[in-house]
N, C-alpha and C positions, 0 to 999 in steps of 0.2 A: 815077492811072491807074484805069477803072472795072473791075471784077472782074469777072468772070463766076461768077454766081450761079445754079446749077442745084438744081433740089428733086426726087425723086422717090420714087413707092411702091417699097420692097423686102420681097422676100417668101425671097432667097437667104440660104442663113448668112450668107457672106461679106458679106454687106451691113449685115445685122443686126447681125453683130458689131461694127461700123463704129459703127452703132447707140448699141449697148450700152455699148462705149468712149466715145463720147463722154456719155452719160447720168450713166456714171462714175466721170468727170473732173468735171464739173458738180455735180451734184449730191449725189455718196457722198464725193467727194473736196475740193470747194469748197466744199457745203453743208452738208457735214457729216449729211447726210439717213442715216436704219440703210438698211445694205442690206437689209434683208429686205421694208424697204416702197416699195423700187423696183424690185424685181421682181416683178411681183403683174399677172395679166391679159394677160400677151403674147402666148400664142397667136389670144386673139381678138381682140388690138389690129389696126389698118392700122397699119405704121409707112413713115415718111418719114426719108431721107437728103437732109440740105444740103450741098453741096460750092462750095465755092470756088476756081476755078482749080482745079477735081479734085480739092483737099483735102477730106477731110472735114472738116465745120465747124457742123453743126448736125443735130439729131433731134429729131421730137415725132411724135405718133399719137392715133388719135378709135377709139373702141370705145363701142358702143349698148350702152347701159345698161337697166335696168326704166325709168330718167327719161324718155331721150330717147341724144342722142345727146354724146358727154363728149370734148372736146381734152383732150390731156395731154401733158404730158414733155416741153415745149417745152424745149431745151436748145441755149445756141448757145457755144461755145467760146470764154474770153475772147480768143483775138487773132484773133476775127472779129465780135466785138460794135459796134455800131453802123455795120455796113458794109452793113445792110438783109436778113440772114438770117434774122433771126426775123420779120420782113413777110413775109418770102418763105415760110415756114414754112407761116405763117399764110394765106395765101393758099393753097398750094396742097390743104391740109388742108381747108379749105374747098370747094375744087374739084371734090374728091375725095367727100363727104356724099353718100349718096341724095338724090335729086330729095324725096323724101318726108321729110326730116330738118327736122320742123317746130321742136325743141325741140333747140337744142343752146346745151349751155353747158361752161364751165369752172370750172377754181379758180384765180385769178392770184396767184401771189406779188405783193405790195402794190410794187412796182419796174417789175413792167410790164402793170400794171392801163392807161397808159394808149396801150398797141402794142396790145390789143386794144379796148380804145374806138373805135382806129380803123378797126377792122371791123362796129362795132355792135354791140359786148358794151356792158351795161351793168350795174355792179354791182348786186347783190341781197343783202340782209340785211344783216348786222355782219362786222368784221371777223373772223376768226379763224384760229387755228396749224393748222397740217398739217406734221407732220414736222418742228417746230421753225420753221417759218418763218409768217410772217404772212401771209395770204390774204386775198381775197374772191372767195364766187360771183357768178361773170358768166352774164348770159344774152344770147344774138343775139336781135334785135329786129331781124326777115327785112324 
């Protein structure tokens, strides 16, 4: 049966917290990341809530950097993973970018280097750790 897959900016605690739980679960609590280096930049992040069926089920958010402009904190719930939340994520994140957002790139964990490929990131440089985990920087090629 298909879900219904809703994404949006939230800017209320309530939502944030939503947020921040699932970030959490994911990544303090699954990936074993320090909490001290996931929470770092929120006030000037955009963050995005993904609900499924009203659950929440997914968070990530884009904050302009000195670079350009940076996606982060993609984060999707393991019992909504491969149900198209993190597409959905990623799309509306994108949505969301200034018109003038000529440079924007990420850091992919090496697992879903290639859910953004299929938005036009392409890897740049070598591999390397962030927080324990293996990465590559990606850049959109608009």
């Amino acid at each position: 049966m298909p879900k219904n897959i809703q994404v949006r900016k939230v800017t209320d605690q309530s939502d944030l917290e939503k947020v921040f739980a699932i970030r959490r679960e994911v990544f303090v609590g699954e990936q074993n990341c320090p909490p001290e280096l996931e929470w770092e930049h929120e006030d000037e992040s955009n963050h995005f809530l993904a609900t499924v069926d009203r659950i929440p089920a997914g968070a990530s958010r884009w904050r302009k950097t000195d670079k350009g402009y940076k996606l982060e904190r993609f984060a999707v719930k393991k019992d909504f993973r491969g149900d198209g939340v993190g597409q959905a994520l990623v799309k509306a994140v994108l949505a969301d970018l200034p018109a003038d957002a000529d440079y924007v790139y990420l850091h992919a964990q090496v697992a879903a280097v290639t859910l953004y490929e299929r938005f036009g990131f392409v890897k740049t440089g070598p591999e390397f750790e962030e927080a324990g985990i293996r990465h590559y920087k990606m850049v959109r090629n608009a």
